[in-house]
FITORMAR-207271 format. One record per residue: residue in one letter; x, y, z of N, C-alpha, C in turn. Coordinates in steps of 0.1 Angstrom, whole numbers, plus 5000, padded with zeros to 4 digits. Example, Ala and Ser with C-alpha at 12.3 -4.5 7.8 and 13.67 -1.06 7.14 Angstrom:
a513249435078512349555078513249675078/s512849785071513749895071512950005079/
***
This chain:
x068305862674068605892660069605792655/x069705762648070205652637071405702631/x072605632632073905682619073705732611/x072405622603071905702588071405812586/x070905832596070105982597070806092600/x072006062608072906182610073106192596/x074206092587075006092581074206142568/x073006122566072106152553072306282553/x071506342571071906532571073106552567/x073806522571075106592569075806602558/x075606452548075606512534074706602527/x073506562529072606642524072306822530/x073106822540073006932547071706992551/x071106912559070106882569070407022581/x069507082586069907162596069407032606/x068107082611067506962621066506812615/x066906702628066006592622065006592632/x063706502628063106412634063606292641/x064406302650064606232658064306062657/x062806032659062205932659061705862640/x062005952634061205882621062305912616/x063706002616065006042601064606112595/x063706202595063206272589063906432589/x064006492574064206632580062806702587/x063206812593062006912602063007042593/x061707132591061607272584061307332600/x061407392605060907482613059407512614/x059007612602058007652600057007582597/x057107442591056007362581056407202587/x057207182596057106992600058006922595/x057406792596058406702588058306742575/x059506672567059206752550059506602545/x057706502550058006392541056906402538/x057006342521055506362520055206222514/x053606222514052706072515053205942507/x053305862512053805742504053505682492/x054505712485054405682471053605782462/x053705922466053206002461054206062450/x053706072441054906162427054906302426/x054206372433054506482436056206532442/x056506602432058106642441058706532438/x058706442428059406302431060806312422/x061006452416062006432407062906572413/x064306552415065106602423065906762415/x065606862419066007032414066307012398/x067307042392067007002381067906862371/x067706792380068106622378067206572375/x065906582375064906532370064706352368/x065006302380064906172384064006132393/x062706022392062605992404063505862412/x063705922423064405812434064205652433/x062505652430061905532434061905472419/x062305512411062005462392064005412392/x064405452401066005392397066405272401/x065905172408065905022410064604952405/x064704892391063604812390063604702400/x062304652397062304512403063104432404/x064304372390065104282391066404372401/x066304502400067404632405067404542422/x066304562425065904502436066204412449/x066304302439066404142439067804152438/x068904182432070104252431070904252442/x070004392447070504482462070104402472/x069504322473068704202489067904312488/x066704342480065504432488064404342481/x063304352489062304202485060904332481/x061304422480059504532481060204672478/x059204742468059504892464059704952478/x060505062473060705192479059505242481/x059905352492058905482492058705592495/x057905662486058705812483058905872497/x059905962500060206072516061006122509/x061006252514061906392515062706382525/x064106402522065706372529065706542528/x065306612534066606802536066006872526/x065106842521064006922508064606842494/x065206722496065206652480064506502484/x063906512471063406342468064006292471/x063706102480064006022481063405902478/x063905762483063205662482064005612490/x063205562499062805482511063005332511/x064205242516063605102514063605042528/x063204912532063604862545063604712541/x064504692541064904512543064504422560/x063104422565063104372579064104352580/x064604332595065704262597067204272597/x067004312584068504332578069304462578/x068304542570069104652564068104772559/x068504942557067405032560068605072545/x067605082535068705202519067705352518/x068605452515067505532512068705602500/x067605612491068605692476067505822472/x068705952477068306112476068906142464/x067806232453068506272446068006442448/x070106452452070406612455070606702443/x069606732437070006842428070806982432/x071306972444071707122451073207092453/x073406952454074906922462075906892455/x076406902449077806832439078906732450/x080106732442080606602453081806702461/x081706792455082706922466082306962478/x081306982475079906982486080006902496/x080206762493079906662501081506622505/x082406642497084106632505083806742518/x083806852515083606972524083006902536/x081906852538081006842549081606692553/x082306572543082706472550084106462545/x085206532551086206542543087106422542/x086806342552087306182556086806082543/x085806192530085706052522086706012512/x086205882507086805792498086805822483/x087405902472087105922463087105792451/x085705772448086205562442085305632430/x084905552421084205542407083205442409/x082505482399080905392401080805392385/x081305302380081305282368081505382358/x081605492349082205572346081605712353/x081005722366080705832369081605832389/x082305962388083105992402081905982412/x082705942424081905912435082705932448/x081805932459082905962474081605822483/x082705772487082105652498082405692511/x081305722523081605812536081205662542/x082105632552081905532562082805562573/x082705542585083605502599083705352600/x085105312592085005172594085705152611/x086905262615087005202626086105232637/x084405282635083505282645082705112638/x082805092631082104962625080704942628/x079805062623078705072633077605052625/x078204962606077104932597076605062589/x077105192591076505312580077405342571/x077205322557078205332550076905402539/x077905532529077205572522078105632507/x077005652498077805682486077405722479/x077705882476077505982470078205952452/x076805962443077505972427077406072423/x078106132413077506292408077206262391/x076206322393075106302381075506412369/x075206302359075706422348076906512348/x076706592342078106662340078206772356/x077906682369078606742382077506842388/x076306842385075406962384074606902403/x075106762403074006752415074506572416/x073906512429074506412431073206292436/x073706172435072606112441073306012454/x072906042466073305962474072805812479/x073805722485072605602485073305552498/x072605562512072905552521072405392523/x073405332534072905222540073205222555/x071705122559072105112577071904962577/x073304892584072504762588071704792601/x070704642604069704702612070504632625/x071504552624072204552639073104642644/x073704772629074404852638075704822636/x076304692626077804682626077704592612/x079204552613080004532600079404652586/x080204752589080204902581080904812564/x081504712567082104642552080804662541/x080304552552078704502542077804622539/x077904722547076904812546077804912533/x078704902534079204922519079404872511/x079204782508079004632497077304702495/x077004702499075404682495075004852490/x075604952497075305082489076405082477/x077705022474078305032463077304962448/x077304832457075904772447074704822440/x074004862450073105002447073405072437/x074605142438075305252430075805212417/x076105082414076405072403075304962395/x074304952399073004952394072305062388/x072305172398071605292397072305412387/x073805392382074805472378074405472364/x074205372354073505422338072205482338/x071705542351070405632349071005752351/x072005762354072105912359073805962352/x073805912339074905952334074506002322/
***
């Protein structure tokens, strides 16, 4: 299991994962991802965003991502999916269920920073330096949040892996204000 995948549950308040894929598991019904690039479910409780419409193309080219997202379920909210070969794994959840109290509570170690004029919490272990750095914005007037996790794909310098989800984040931050 992956940093990111812990660290995704745990803000997103994940009970159990898929192990092998990051995935949440429901008990009753499996993985809760569904088919790629499907719009079904793609817009998050009542935030009404999809994941994969908040980095255009140039959004993209921006963040170092060379190829769309694609659509997966993070804990029963929309996501989008990216993978940089090589490099680096993003995935941006939009939590309509979590506000950023929510997410102090569950990572109380975070960073409270700004993302252009909307509050934000940045969760990383810089003294484990293990490359997962993540950052929760809260949307609109506080009702729900969008997270935007990063993994490098060696596993270290947690700096960069925050450079690259703050980037994210203040790309993604005039959609969701």
């Amino acid at each position: 299991m992956t940093a990111l995948t812990v660290l995704t549950a745990l803000i997103a308040g994940c009970d159990t994962l898929d192990s092998g894929l990051g995935m949440s598991v429901n008990a009753d019904s499996g993985p809760a991802r569904s088919a790629p690039g499907a719009p079904t479910g793609a817009t998050g409780g009542g935030i009404g965003v999809d994941p994969c419409a908040l980095l255009a193309a140039e959004d993209r080219s921006s963040a170092g991502l060379t190829s769309p997202g694609e659509h997966i379920t993070v804990a029963g909210s929309p996501a989008c999916d990216y993978v940089q070969p090589g490099s680096f794994g993003l995935t941006v959840t939009v939590d309509g269920r979590t506000d950023l109290e929510e997410v102090r509570d569950r990572a109380p170690r975070a960073e409270a920073v700004r993302v252009g004029s909307a509050h934000a919490l940045l969760v990383a272990d810089r003294d484990a330096d293990d490359g997962v750095c993540s950052v929760s914005v809260s949307v609109g007037s506080g009702d729900g949040t969008v997270h935007i996790d990063v993994t490098n794909a060696d596993f270290h310098d947690t700096t960069l892996a925050c450079t690259r989800a703050t980037t994210v984040a203040e790309l993604i931050e005039p959609e969701l204000t």
